[in-house]
C-alpha positions, 0 to 999 in steps of 0.5 A: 693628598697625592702628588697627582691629587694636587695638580689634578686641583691646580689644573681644575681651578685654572680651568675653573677662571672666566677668561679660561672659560671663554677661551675654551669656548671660542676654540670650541666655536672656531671648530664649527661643531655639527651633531654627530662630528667627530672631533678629537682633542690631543693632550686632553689631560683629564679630559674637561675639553672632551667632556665639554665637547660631548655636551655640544652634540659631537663625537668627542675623543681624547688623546693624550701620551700621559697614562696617568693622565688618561686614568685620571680622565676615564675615571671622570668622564666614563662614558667618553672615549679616551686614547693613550697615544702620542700627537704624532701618532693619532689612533684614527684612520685617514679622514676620519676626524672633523674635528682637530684641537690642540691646547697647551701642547705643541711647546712639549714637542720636539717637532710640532709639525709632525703633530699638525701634519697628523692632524691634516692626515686624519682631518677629512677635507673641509676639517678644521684644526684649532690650536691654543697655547701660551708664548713660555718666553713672554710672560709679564711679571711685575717685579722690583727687578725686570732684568732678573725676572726677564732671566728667570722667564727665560730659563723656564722657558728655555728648558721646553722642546718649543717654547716660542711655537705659539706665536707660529701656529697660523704659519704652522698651518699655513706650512702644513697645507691648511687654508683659511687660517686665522689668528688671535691673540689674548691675554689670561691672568693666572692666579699667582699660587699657580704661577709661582708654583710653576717657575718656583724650581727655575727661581730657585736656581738663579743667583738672586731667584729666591729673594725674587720668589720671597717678594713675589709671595709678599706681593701676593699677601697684600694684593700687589701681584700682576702677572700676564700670559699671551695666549694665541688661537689659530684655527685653519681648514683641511683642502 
């Protein structure tokens, strides 16, 4: 199984989770879908949200920098539209778009007001933006020792372009010219094979990082895991 089979996997079952699920869909209704609306999805991935989407009457496109990702999207959902381009630079013209979501990618970027002020540049007027993501620095673990997984958060989270940019997404739009921005907050509880395997490298390479990881494993063998990330949707208006 191919490195690329397995996190196309891990991505689906993630995807797959009830609060995932109902978190897509309230993004889905904060952008006030119309039949026949264009809306595009930048860092679709491979490209459920797009297909999603497309099943509630509008004109989905997906966006995404990854040409392994793109593949992997076409191949899934051949009969939708998908882009090989970067959030900075959006492949529509001025006004195009109705629609503008954005879910788990603003904390890879070096400058997401760039992506928002594309996303204001290619919005008609009355367009909205929705966005999605997760506080990287601010995950809450049960361990034997806080101030060790407290460091261990820290450091995964230190080594993203922006990892704390979600907590800002309704000042981000407010920045970018957006009105009538709105925001929440929620909680999602990852499965603990997901989340170990995402900060497992970072543990790895802390003093006392593996014994943390060996406990977290045991802790997941009988049951005993909790583990919660606070996600934040902002959604807001093109003038």
């Amino acid at each position: 199984m191919t490195d690329m089979t397995v996190l196309l996997k891990r991505l689906d079952a993630l995807d797959d989770l009830p609060d995932a699920v109902a978190l897509r869909e309230r993004g889905y209704d904060l952008l006030r879908p119309a039949d026949g609306q264009v809306i595009v999805d930048v860092g679709c991935g491979s490209g459920r949200a797009v297909s999603e989407l497309a099943r509630r009457g509008v004109r989905a496109h997906g966006v995404d920098p990854s040409e392994v990702m793109i593949d992997a999207a076409r191949q899934r959902w051949s009969e939708l539209d998908f882009h090989l381009a970067p959030a900075e630079r959006l492949p529509f013209g001025d006004g195009e778009v109705d629609g503008f979501r954005a879910d788990k990618v603003l904390h890879a970027l070096e400058d997401p007001g760039a992506a928002i002020a594309e996303a204001l540049r290619v919005l008609k007027p009355g367009g909205r933006a929705v966005l999605v993501g997760q506080d990287w620095d601010h995950f809450v673990v049960d361990a034997d020792d806080h101030d060790l997984t407290r460091r261990i958060v820290r450091t995964r989270a230190a080594g993203m372009p922006s990892p704390n940019i979600a907590r800002g997404y309704g000042n981000l739009l407010r920045d970018n010219g957006f009105t009538d921005v709105t925001m929440e907050m929620y909680s999602f509880r990852p499965p603990a094979e997901a989340f170990l395997g995402t900060i497992a490298e970072t543990a790895e390479d802390i003093p006392g990082g593996k014994d943390w990881l060996a406990e977290q494993h045991r802790r997941a063998a009988e049951g005993r895991t909790f583990i919660a990330v606070p996600i934040f949707l902002a959604a807001g208006t093109r003038p």
